[in-house]
C-alpha positions in Angstrom: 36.7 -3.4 13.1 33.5 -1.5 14.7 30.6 -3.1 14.8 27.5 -1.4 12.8 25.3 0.3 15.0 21.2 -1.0 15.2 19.8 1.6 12.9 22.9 1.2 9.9 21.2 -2.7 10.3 18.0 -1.8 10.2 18.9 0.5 7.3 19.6 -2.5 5.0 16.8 -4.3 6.1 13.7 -3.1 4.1 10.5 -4.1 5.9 9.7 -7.4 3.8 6.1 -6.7 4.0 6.1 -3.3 2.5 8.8 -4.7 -0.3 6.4 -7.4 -1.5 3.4 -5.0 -1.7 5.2 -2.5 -3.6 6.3 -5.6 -5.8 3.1 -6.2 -6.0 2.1 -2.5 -7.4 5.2 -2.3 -9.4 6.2 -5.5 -11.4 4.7 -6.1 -14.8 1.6 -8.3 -15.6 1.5 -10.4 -18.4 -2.3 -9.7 -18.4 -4.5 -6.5 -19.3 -2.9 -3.1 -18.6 -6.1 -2.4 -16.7 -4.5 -5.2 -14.1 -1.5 -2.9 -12.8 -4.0 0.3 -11.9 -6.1 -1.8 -9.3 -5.4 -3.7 -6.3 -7.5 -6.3 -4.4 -8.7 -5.5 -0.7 -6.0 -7.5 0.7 -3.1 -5.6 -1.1 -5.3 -2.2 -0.6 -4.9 -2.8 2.9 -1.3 -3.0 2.7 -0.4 -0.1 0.5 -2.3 1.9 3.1 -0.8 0.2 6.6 -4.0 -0.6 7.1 -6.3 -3.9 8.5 -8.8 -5.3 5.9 -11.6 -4.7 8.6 -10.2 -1.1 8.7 -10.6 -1.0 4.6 -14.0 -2.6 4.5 -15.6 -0.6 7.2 -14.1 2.6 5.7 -16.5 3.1 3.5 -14.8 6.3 2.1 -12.5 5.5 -0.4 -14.3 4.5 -4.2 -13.7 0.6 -5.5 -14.7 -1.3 -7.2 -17.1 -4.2 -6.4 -16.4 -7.6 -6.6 -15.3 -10.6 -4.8 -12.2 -9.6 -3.7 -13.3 -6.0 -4.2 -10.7 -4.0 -6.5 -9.2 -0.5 -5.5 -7.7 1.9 -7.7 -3.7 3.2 -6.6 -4.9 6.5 -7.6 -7.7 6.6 -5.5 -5.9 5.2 -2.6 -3.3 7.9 -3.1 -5.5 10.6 -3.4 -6.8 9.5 0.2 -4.2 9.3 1.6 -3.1 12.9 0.4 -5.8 13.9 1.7 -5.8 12.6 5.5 -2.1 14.0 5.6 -1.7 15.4 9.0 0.2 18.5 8.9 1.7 19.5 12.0 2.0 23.8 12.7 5.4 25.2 13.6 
């Protein structure tokens, strides 16, 4: 039998912190409809690979106020469309 080489292993292991936020964005809530279109700062941070400090200081992506402030997934995607980084050929 061969053995599986390091990248067919780290092909079936899903980074566990990027599967629980998009858990987080995907899975039903039993609350409002409202709920599943915003994330708090902490789970913001993650969608974007980002630090909390990093989100806070940003400054340039709209949310929401509050305590834990909330983000919208379509704002966050729409900044992170555009700070794409497109290399030339």
């Amino acid at each position: 039998m061969i053995a599986p080489s390091t990248t067919a292993l780290a092909a079936e292991r899903p980074n566990p912190e990027l599967k629980r936020t998009l858990d987080l964005v995907e899975r039903p809530r039993e609350t409002h409809d409202v709920c599943q279109k915003y994330l708090k700062t902490t789970e913001a941070a993650r969608y974007l690979h980002r630090s909390v400090s990093w989100l806070l200081r940003c400054g340039a992506i709209p949310y929401v106020p509050d305590r834990p402030n909330l983000y919208s997934i379509h704002d966050l995607d729409d900044w992170f469309e555009s700070h794409k980084h497109i290399p030339r050929s």
